[in-house]
N, C-alpha and C positions, 0 to 999 in steps of 0.2 A: 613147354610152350602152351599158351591158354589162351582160347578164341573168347573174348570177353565183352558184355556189354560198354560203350565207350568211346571201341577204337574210331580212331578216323583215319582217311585219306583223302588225298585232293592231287588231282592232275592240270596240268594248264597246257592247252595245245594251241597254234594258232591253225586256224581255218584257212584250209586249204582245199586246189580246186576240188581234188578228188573228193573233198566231204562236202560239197556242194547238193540241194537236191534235183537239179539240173543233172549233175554227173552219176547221182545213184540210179536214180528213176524214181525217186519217189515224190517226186512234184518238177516244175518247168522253169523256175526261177533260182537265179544265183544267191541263195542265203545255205545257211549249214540246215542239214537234211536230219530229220528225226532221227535215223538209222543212225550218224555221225553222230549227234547229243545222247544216246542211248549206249554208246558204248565208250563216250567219254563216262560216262555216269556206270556204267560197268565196270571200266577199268578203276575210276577212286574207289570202286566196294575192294577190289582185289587187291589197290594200296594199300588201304588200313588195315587189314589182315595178314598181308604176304607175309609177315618179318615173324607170324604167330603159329604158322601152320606146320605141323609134323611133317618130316623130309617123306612122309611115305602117304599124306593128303594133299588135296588140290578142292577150289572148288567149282559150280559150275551154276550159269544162270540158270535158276526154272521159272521166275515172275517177276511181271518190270510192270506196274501203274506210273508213270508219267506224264504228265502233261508239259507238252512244249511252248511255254507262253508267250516266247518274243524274237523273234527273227535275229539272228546275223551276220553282217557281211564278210565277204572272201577277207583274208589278211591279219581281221581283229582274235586277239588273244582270248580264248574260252575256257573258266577257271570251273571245273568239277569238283564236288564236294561230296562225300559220303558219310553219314556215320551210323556204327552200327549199334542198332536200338534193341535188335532180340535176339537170344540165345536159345533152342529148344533141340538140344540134340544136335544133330545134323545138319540143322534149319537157322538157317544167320540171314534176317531181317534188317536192311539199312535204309534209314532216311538219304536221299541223292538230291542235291542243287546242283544247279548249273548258272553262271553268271557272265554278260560279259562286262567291258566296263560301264556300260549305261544302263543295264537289266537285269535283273532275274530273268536267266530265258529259260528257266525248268527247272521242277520242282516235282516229287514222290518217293516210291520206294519201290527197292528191289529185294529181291530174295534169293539168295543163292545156297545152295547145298553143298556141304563138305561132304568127297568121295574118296574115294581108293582110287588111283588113276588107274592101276594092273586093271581091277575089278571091272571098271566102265569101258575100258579099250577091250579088254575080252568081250563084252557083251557088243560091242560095235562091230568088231572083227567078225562074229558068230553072223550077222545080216551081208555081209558080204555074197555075192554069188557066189557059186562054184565053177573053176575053171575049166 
């Protein structure tokens, strides 16, 4: 299996209350919330990849540049787009759209890192308190 410049994925969810930014907090009005187009655009990076990665990797967001360019309302269908543009080791860089049927409502890129899941859940585990 080989993580390669090319792949794509694409999610399509429709907008619902909970992704609201009314319902997150991150603004007072009924349209889909940055936080909700941020992790539609999230999740198509980890479409185009899932079907590539070794049963013993995973990967993980570390940088998202998006800009959210057009509102949309509760019900309407939100089509995410990814694809990924650089390879450097670890480091897998993807163009992200996001469309509804009348707009582009967003457009950038993300960056996610291929880990060890073991490796990263121990170093998580290790900041735990102590009982």
């Amino acid at each position: 299996m080989t993580v390669e410049v090319g792949l794509t994925g694409e999610v399509v969810r429709r907008v619902e209350p909970s992704m609201l930014a009314s319902a997150i907090g991150s603004g007072s009005i009924d349209v889909l919330s940055t936080p909700s187009l941020v992790a539609l655009l999230e999740t198509a990076a980890c479409e185009a990849i899932a079907s590539r990665l070794p049963p013993d990797q995973t990967t993980v967001g570390v940088r998202l540049d998006v800009r959210h360019l057009a509102a949309t309302p509760p019900g309407v269908d939100v089509r995410a787009h990814a694809e990924l543009i650089e390879v450097d080791g670890r480091r897998l860089v993807f163009r992200v759209e996001a469309f509804d049927p009348q707009d582009k409502i967003g457009e950038g890129t993300h960056e996610r890192a291929l880990v060890d899941p073991r490796r990263l859940l121990a170093r998580v585990n290790a900041k735990r308190p102590s009982a």
